[in-house]
Residue frames as qw, qx, qy, qz and C-alpha x, y, z in Angstrom:
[[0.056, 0.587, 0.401, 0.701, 91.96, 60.07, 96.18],
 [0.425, -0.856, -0.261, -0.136, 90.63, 61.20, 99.51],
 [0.646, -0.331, 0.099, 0.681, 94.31, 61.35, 101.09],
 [0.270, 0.234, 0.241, 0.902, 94.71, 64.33, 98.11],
 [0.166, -0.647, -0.620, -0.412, 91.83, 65.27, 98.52],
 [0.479, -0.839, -0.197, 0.165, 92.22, 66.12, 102.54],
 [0.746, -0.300, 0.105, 0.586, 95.40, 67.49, 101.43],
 [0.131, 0.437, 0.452, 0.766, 94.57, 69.74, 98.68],
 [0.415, -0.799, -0.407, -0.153, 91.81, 71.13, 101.61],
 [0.623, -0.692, 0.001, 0.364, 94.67, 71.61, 104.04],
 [0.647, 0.182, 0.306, 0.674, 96.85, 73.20, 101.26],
 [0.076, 0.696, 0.363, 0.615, 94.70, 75.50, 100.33],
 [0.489, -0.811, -0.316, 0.057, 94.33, 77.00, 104.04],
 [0.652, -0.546, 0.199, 0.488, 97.62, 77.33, 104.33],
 [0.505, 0.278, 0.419, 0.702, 98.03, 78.75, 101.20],
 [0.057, -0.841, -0.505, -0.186, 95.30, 81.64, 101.75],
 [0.582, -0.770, 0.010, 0.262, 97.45, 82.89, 104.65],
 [0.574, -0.076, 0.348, 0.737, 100.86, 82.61, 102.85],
 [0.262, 0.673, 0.458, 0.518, 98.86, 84.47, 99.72],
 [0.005, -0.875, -0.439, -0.203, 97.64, 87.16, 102.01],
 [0.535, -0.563, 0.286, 0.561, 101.38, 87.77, 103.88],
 [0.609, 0.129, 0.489, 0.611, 102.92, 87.56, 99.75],
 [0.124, 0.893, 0.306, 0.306, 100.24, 90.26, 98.63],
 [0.403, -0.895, -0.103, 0.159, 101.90, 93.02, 101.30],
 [0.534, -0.459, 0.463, 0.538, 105.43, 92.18, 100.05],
 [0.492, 0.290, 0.603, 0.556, 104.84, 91.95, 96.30],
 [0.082, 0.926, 0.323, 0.178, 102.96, 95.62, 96.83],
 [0.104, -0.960, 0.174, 0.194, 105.26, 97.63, 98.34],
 [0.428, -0.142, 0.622, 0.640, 108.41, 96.27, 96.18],
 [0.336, 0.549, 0.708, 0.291, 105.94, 97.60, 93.56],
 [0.023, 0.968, 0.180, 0.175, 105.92, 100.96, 94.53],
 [0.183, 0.938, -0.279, 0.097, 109.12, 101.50, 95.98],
 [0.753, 0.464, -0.453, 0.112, 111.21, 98.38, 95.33],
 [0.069, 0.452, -0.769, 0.447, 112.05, 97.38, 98.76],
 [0.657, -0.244, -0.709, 0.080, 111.42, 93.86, 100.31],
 [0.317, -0.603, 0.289, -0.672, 110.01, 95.39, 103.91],
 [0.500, 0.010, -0.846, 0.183, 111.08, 92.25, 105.89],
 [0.039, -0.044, 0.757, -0.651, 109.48, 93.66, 108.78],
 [0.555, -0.186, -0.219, -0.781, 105.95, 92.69, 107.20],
 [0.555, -0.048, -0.828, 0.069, 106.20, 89.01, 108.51],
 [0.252, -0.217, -0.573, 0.750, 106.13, 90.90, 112.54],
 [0.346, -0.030, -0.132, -0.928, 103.25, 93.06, 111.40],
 [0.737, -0.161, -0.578, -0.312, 101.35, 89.61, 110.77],
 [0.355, -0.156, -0.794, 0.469, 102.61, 88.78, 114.60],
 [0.062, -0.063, 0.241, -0.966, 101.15, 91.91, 115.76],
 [0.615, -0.143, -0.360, -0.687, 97.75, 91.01, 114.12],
 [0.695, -0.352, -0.593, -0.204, 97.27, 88.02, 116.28],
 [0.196, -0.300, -0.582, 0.731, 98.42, 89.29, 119.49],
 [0.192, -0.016, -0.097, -0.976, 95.56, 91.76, 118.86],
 [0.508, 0.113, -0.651, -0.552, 93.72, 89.12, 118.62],
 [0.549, -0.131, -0.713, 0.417, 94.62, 87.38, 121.08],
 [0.200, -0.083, -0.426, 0.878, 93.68, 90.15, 123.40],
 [0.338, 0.042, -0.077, -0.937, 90.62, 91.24, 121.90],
 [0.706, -0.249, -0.460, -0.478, 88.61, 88.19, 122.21],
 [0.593, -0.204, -0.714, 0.311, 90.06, 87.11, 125.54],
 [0.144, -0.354, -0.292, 0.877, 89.86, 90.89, 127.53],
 [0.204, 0.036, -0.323, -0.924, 87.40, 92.44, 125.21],
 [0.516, 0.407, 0.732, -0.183, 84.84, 89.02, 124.28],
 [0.397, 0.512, -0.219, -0.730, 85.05, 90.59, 120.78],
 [0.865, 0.218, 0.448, -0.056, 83.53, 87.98, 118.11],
 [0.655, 0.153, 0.433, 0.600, 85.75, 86.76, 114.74],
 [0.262, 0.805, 0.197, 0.494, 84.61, 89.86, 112.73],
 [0.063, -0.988, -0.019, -0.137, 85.12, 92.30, 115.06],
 [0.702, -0.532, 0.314, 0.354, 88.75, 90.92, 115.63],
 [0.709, 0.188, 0.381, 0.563, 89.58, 90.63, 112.59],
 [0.297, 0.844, 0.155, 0.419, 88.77, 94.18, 111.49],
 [0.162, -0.946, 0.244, -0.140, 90.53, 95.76, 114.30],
 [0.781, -0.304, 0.375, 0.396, 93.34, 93.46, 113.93],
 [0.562, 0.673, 0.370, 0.308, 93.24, 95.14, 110.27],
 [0.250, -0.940, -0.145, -0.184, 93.26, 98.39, 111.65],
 [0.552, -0.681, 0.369, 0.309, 96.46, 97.67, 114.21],
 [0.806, 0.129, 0.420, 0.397, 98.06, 96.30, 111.15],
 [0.510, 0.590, 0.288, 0.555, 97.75, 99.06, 108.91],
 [0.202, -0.912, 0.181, -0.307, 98.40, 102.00, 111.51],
 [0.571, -0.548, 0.536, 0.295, 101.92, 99.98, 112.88],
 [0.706, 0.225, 0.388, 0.548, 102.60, 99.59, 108.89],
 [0.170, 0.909, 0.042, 0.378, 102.18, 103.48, 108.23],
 [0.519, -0.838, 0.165, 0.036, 104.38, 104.16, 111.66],
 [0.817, -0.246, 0.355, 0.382, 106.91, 101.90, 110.29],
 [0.637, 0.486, 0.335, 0.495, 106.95, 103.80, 107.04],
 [0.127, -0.947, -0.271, -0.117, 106.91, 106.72, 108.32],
 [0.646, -0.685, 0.336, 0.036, 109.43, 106.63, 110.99],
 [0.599, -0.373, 0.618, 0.346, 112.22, 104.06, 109.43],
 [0.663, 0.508, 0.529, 0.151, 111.16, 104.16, 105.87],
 [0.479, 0.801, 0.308, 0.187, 111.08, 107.34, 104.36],
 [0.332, -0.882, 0.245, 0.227, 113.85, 109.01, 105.62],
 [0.704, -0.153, 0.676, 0.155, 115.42, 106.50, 103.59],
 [0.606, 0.625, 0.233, -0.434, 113.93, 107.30, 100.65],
 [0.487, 0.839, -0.231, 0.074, 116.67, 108.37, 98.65],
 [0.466, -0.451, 0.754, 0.104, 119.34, 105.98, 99.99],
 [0.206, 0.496, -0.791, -0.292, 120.65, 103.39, 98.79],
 [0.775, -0.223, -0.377, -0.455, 118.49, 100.16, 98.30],
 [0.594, 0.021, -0.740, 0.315, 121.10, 98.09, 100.10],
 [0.109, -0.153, 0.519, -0.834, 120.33, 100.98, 103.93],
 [0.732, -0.126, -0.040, -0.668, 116.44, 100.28, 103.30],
 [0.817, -0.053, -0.549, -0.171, 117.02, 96.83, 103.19],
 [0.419, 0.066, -0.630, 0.650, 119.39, 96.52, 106.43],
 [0.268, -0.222, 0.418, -0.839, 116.84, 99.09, 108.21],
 [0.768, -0.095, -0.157, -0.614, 113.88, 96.57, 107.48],
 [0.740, -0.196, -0.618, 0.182, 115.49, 93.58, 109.09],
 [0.292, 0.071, -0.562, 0.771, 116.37, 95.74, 112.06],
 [0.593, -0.125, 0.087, -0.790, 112.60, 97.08, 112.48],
 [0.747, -0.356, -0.382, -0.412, 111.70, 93.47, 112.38],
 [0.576, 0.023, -0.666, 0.473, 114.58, 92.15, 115.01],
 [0.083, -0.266, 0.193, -0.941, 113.00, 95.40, 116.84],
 [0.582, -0.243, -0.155, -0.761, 109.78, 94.08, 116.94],
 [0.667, 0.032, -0.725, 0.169, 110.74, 90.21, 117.83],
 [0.429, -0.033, -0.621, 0.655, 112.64, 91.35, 120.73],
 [0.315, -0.299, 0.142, -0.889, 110.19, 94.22, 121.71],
 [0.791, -0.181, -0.301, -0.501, 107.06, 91.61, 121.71],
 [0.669, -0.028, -0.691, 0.273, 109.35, 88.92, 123.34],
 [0.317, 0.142, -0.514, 0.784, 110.39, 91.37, 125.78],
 [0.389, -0.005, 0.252, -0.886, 107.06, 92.82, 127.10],
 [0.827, -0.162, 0.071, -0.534, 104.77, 89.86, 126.56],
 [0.683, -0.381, 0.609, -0.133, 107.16, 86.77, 126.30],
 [0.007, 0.374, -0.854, -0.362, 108.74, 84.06, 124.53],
 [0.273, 0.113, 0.953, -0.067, 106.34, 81.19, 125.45],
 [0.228, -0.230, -0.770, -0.550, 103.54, 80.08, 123.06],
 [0.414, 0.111, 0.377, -0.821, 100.30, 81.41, 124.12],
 [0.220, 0.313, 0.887, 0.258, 96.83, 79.26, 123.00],
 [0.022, 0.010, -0.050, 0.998, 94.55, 81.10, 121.04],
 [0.394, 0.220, 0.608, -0.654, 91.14, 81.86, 121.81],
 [0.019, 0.171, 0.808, 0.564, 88.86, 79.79, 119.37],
 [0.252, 0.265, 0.393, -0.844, 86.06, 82.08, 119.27],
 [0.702, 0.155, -0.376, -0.584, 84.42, 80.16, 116.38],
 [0.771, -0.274, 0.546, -0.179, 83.42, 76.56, 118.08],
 [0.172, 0.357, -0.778, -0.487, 85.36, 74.01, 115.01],
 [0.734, 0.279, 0.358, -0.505, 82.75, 71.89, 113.48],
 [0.161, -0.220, 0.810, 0.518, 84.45, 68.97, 110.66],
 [0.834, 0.265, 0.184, -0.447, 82.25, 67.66, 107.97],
 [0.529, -0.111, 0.771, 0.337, 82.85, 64.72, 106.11],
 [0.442, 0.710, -0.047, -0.546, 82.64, 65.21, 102.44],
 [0.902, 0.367, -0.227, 0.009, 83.31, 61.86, 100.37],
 [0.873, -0.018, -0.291, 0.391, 85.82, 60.94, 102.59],
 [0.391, 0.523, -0.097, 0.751, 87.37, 64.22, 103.13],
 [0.368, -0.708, -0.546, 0.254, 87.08, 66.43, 106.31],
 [0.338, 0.201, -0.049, 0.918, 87.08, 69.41, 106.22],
 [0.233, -0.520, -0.657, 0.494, 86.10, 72.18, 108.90],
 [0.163, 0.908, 0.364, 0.130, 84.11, 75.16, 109.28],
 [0.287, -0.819, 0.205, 0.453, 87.63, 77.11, 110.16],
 [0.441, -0.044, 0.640, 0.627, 88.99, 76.14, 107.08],
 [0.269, 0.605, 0.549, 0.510, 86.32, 77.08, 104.99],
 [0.121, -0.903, -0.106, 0.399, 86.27, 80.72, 107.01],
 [0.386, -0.562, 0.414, 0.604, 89.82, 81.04, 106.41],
 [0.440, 0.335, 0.659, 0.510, 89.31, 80.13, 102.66],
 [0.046, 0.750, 0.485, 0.447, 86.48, 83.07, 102.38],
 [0.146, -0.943, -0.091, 0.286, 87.71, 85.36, 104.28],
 [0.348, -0.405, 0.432, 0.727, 90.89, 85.47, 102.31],
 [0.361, 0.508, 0.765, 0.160, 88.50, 85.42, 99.23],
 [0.084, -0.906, -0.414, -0.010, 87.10, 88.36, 100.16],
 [0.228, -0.802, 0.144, 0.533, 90.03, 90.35, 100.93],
 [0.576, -0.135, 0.570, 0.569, 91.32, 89.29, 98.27],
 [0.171, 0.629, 0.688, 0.318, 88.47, 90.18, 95.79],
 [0.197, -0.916, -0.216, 0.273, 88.09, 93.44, 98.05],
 [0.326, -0.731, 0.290, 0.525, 91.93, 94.66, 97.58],
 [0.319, 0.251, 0.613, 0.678, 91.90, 93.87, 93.17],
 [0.070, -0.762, -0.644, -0.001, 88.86, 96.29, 94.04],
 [0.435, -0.749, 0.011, 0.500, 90.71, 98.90, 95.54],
 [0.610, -0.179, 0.505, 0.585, 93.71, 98.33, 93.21],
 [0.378, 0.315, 0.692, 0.528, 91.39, 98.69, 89.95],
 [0.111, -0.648, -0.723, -0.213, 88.67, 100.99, 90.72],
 [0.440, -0.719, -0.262, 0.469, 89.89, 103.46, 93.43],
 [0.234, 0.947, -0.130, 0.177, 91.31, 106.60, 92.93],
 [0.377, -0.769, 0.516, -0.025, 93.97, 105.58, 95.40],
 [0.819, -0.045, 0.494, 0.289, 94.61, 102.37, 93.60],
 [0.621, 0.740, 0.081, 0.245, 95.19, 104.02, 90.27],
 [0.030, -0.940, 0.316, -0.129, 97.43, 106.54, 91.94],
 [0.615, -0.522, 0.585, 0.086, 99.27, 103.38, 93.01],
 [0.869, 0.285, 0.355, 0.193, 99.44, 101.88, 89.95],
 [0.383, 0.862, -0.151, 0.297, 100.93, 105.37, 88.47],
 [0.138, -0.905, 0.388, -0.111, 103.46, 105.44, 90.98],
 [0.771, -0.266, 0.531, 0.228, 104.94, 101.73, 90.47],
 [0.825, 0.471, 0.245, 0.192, 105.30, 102.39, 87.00],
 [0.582, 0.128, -0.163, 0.787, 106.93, 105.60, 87.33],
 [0.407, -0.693, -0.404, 0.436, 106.91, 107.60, 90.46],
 [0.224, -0.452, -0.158, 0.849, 108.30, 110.82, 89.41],
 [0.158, -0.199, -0.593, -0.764, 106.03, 110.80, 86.39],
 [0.386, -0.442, -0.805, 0.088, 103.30, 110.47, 89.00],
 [0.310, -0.574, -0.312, 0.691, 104.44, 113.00, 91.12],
 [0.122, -0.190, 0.242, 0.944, 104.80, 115.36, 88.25],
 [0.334, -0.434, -0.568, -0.614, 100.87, 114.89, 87.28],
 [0.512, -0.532, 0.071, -0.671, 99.63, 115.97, 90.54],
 [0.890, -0.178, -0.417, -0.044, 99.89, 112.48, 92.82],
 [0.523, -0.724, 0.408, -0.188, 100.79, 112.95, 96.64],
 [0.497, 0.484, -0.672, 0.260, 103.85, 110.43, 96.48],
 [0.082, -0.356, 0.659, -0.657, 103.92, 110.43, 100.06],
 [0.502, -0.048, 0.296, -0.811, 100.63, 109.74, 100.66],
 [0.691, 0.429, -0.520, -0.260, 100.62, 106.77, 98.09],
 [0.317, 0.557, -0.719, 0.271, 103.05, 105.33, 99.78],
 [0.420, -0.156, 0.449, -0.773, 101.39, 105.58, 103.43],
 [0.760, 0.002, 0.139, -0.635, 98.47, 103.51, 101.84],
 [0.653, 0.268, -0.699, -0.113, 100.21, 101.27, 99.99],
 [0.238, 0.296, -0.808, 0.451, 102.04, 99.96, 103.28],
 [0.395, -0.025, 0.329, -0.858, 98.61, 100.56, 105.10],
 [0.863, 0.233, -0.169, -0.415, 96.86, 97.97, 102.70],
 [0.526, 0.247, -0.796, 0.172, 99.75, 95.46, 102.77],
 [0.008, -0.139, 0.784, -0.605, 100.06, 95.62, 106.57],
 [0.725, -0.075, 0.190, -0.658, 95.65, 95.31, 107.10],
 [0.784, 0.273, -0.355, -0.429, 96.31, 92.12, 105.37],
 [0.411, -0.020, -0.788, 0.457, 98.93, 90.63, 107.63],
 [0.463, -0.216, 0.481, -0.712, 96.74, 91.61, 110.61],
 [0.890, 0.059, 0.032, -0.450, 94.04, 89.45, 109.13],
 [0.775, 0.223, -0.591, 0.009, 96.41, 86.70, 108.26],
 [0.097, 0.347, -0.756, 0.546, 97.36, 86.52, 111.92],
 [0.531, -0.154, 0.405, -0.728, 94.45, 86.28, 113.17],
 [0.910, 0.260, -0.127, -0.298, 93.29, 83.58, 110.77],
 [0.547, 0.438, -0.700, 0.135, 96.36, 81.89, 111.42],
 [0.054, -0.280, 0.762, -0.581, 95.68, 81.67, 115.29],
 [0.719, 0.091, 0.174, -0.667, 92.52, 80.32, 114.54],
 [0.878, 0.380, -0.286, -0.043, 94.15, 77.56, 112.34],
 [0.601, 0.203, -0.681, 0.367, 97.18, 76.57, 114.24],
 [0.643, -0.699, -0.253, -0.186, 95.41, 77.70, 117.73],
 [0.564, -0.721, -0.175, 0.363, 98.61, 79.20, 118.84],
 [0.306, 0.883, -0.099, 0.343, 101.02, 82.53, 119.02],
 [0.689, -0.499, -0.049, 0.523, 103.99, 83.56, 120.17],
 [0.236, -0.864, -0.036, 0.443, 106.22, 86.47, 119.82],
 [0.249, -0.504, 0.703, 0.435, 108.53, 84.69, 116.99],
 [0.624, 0.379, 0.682, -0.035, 105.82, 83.47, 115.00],
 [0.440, 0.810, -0.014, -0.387, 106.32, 85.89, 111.99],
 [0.270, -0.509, 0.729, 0.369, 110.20, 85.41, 111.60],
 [0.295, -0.056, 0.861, 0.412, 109.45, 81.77, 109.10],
 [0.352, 0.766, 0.537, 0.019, 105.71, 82.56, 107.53],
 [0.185, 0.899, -0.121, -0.378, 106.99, 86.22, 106.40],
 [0.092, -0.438, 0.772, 0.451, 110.00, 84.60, 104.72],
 [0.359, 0.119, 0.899, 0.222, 108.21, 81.95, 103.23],
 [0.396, 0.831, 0.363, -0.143, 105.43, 84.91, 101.83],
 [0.155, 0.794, -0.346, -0.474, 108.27, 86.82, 100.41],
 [0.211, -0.032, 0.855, 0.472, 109.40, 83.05, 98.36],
 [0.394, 0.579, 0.704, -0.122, 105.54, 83.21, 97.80],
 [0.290, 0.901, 0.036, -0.321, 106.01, 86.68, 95.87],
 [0.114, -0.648, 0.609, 0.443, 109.31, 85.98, 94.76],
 [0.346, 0.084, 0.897, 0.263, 107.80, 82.33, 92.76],
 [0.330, 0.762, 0.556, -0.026, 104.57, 84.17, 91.40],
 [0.275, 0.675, 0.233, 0.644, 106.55, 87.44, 90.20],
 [0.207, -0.597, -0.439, 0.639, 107.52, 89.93, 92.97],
 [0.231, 0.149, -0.196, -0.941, 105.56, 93.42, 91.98],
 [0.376, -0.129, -0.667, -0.631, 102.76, 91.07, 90.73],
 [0.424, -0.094, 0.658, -0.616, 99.54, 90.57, 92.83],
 [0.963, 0.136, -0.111, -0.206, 97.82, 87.80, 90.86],
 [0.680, 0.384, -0.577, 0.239, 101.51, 86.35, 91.10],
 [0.029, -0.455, 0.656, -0.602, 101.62, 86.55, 94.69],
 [0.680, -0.140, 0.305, -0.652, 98.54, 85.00, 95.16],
 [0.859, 0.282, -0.417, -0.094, 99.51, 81.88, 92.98],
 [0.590, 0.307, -0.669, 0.332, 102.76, 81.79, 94.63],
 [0.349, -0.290, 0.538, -0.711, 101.25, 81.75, 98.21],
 [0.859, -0.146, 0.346, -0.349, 98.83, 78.94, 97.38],
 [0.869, 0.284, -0.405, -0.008, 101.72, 76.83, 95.77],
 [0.301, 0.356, -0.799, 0.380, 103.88, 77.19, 98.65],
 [0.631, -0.270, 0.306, -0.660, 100.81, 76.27, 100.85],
 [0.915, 0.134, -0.113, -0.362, 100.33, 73.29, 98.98],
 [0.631, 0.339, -0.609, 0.340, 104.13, 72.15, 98.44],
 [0.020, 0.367, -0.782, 0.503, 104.18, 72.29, 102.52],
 [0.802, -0.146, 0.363, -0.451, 101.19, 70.26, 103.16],
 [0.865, 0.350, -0.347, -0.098, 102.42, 67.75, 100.33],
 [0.393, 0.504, -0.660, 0.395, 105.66, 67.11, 102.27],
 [0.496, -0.279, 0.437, -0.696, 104.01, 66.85, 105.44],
 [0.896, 0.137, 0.107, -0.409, 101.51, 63.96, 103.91],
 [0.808, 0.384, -0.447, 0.009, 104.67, 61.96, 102.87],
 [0.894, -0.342, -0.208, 0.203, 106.10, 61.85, 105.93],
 [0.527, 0.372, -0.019, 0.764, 108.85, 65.04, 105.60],
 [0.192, -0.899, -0.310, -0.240, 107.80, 67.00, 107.69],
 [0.728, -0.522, 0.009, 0.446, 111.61, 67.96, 108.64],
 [0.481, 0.152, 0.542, 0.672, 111.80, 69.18, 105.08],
 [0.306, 0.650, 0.667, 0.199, 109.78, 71.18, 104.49],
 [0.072, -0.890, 0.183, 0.412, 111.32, 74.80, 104.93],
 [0.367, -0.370, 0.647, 0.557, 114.03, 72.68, 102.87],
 [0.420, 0.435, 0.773, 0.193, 111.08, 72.34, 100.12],
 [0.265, 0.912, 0.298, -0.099, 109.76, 75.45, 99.74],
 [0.109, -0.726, 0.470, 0.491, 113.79, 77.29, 99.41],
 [0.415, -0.066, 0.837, 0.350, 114.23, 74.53, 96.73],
 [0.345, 0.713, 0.574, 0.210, 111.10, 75.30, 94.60],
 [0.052, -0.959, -0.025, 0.277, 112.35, 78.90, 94.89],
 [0.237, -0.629, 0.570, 0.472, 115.76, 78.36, 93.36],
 [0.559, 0.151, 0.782, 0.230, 114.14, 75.88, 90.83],
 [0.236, 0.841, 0.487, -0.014, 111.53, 78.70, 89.58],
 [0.226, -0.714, 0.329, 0.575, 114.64, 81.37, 89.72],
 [0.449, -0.298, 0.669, 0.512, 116.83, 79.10, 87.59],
 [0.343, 0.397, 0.839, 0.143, 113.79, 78.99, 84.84],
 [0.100, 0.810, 0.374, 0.440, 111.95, 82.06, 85.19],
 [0.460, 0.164, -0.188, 0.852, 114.31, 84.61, 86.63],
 [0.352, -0.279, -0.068, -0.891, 110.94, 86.95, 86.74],
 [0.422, 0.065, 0.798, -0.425, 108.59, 83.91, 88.61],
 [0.399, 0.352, 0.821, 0.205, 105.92, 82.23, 87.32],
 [0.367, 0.728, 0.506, 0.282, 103.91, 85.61, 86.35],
 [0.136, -0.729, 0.200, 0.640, 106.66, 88.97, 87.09],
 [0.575, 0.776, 0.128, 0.225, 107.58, 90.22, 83.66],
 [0.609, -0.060, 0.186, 0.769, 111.80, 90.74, 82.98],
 [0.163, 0.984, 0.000, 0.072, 112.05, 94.92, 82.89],
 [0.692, 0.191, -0.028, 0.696, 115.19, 96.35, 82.01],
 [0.349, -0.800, -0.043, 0.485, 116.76, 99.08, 84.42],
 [0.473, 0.701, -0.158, 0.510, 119.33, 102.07, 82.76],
 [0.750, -0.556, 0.020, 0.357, 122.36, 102.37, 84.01]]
């Protein structure tokens, strides 16, 4: 029972993070149906920001994290801006081909101006374990737990409540019915990507705090594995992303605790083709029919 127990703890972290990478993808496929592969390299960005700002700066956790937020969502508006929208009105298959080339862009850019090699990151919160019926479980975990909480809780805020979230909701349902009641399209758009990307910042940062290191190539397998997270919870859905981020958190700590830890990329593509083969839509997308 404790053995789940410290596992189910270490699941959940690692789920928070996935969740908060899945949210970014499962929003902008929501508004304009394209899987932006370079969101995974957006989340690198955030912790090299990080990295820099508490080691050259002395900034404390908050004040990283928000201006890791910040770099996130002003290199996700640049990206839309710049390689996105020109696009607009292509074909889905050019958007998709330009968004793996913005992230190979970024890879090699980051590689190429700060390096390949794994960098430790600064633990600006001293780690502190308690023991809890058997369990341990630390005071970085429970950050990471509540600060994704909070964004989380913050960005259904936004979503529900905002004028700009509404305008986003009108424009995933249908965008030129949007556009034709007064809604800046453009501008929509901008935020959407702007709100995804704040969220990989923070997940970087919280990620270099939890695995206590970065490198240049660190997006590349967490961004894929948030887009199975959106793709198993329902891509377009953000309660489905957030499920399917903490199930693929959990399925890789479970695999880990048995002793698989060679498997586990092979685990998480496998629960993805299992959840396909079943629910075609994930666990909570809804099956819409297109005209053609």
């Amino acid at each position: 029972m404790q053995t789940f127990g410290q596992q189910l703890i270490n699941g959940l972290s690692l789920g928070s993070i996935y969740a908060l990478l899945a949210l970014g993808y499962t929003m902008v496929y929501g508004i304009i149906k394209l899987i932006n592969f370079a969101h995974g390299d957006i989340y690198m960005l955030g912790a090299f920001w990080g990295y820099y700002s508490i080691n050259l700066w002395h900034f404390n956790f908050i004040e990283a994290l928000i201006s890791s937020m910040i770099v996130g969502a002003v290199s996700g508006v640049i990206i839309e801006y710049f390689a996105y929208r020109p696009l607009r009105q292509a074909p889905r298959i050019t958007a998709l081909i330009t968004a793996i080339g913005v992230s190979f862009f970024l890879e090699n850019g980051m590689a190429y101006l700060f390096g390949s090699t794994a960098r430790d990151f600064p633990q600006v919160i001293k780690q502190v374990n308690y023991n809890i019926g058997g369990v341990l479980v630390s005071n970085i975990q429970i950050l990471i737990l509540a600060t994704a909480a909070i964004l989380m809780i913050a960005l259904q805020f936004v979503i529900k409540k905002t004028k700009m979230g509404k305008a986003m909701r009108a424009v995933s349902v249908d965008a030129d019915a949007a556009e034709l009641v007064g809604i800046n399209l453009d501008r929509t758009i901008s935020f959407t990507f702007a709100l995804g990307s704040a969220l990989a910042g923070a997940a970087g940062v919280l990620i270099g705090l939890y695995y206590n290191s970065i490198d240049s190539l660190m997006g590349m397998t967490p961004g894929i594995k948030a887009f199975v997270a959106a793709v198993v919870g329902g891509i377009g859905s953000i309660p489905g992303a957030t499920l399917g981020g903490f199930i693929i958190g959990l399925l890789e700590t479970l695999v880990q605790s048995v002793g698989l830890s060679a498997y586990k990329d092979a685990a998480v593509y496998l629960v993805l083709i299992v959840i396909l083969l079943i629910l075609p839509a994930g666990i909570l997308g809804k099956n819409q029919k297109e005209k053609v």
